[in-house]
C-alpha positions, 0 to 999 in steps of 0.5 A: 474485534480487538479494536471494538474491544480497546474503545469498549474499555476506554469507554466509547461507544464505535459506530463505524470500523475501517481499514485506518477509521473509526467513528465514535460518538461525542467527544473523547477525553484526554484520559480516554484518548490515552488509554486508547493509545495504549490499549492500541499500542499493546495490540501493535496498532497506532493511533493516528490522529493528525488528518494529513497522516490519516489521509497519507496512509488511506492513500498507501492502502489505495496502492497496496489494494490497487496493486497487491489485490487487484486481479487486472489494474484500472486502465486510467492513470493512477492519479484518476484512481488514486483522486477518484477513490480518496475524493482528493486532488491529486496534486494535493495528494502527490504534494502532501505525500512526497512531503511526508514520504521523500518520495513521490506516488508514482516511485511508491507505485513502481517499487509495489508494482515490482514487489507484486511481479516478483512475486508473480515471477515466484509462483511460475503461473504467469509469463512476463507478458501476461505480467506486464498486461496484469501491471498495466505496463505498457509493455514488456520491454518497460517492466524488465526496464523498470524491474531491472532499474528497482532490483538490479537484475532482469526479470529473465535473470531473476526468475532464473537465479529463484530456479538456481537457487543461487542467492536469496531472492527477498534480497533483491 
């Protein structure tokens, strides 16, 4: 609704808001592009209008809602999923990421992976082998691998210093 509001004052007419998108029609004047960009900024929103940030960013969200909101992940290889949701060649998509990022797909994937089993691991509910199914690791042995490579510490040692309360978790 605050992003309706903002092109409603700047005079233009939206069709189409998503996540990252919003289609207008006809054209927008400079004046209108920039009131856009203010009215935005004052929301805490960014206009982004270079397609290959646009297309960057779609591909995070693909991760983010992949990783963060997905009961049980895809068994396919995440460039099938990530090509297959964005309509993309993957090696585009990893090229045009790594370039922007200064990283790759996959090391963005891993650090959101260990972010979601760390939060698993704080709620208490799963075990690190239900974790490692619900990640799609092919293996316990590769998450507490991977986990410990991210954070410096083990899933076993991390969930039991949360359980000590010896330091702050969010710093791992």
């Amino acid at each position: 609704m605050i992003v309706q509001a903002i092109f409603k004052k700047a005079g233009l007419d939206c069709e189409v808001i998503d996540l990252g998108e919003v289609d207008v029609q006809g054209g927008i004047s400079v004046g209108q592009l920039n009131q856009l960009r203010t009215g935005l900024l004052e929301a805490g929103l960014e206009l982004i209008d270079d397609k290959k940030h646009v297309l960057i960013e779609k591909v995070k969200n693909v991760i983010v809602e992949l990783v963060h909101y997905t009961d049980e992940l895809p068994k396919m290889k995440n460039s099938d999923y990530i090509s297959s949701k964005l309509q993309y060649d993957y090696t585009y998509l990893a090229n045009l990421f790594s370039e922007a990022e200064g990283t790759t797909i996959e090391k963005y994937i891993i650090a959101h992976k260990i972010e979601r089993a760390k939060e698993l691991l704080r709620y208490d509910e799963l075990n690190l082998t239900q974790i490692s199914y619900k990640l799609n690791y092919s293996s316990v042995a590769h998450l507490s691998n991977q986990f410990k490579k991210v954070t410096g510490v083990t899933p076993s040692c991390y969930k039991q210093l949360k359980q000590n309360g010896r330091t702050a978790l969010e710093n791992l």
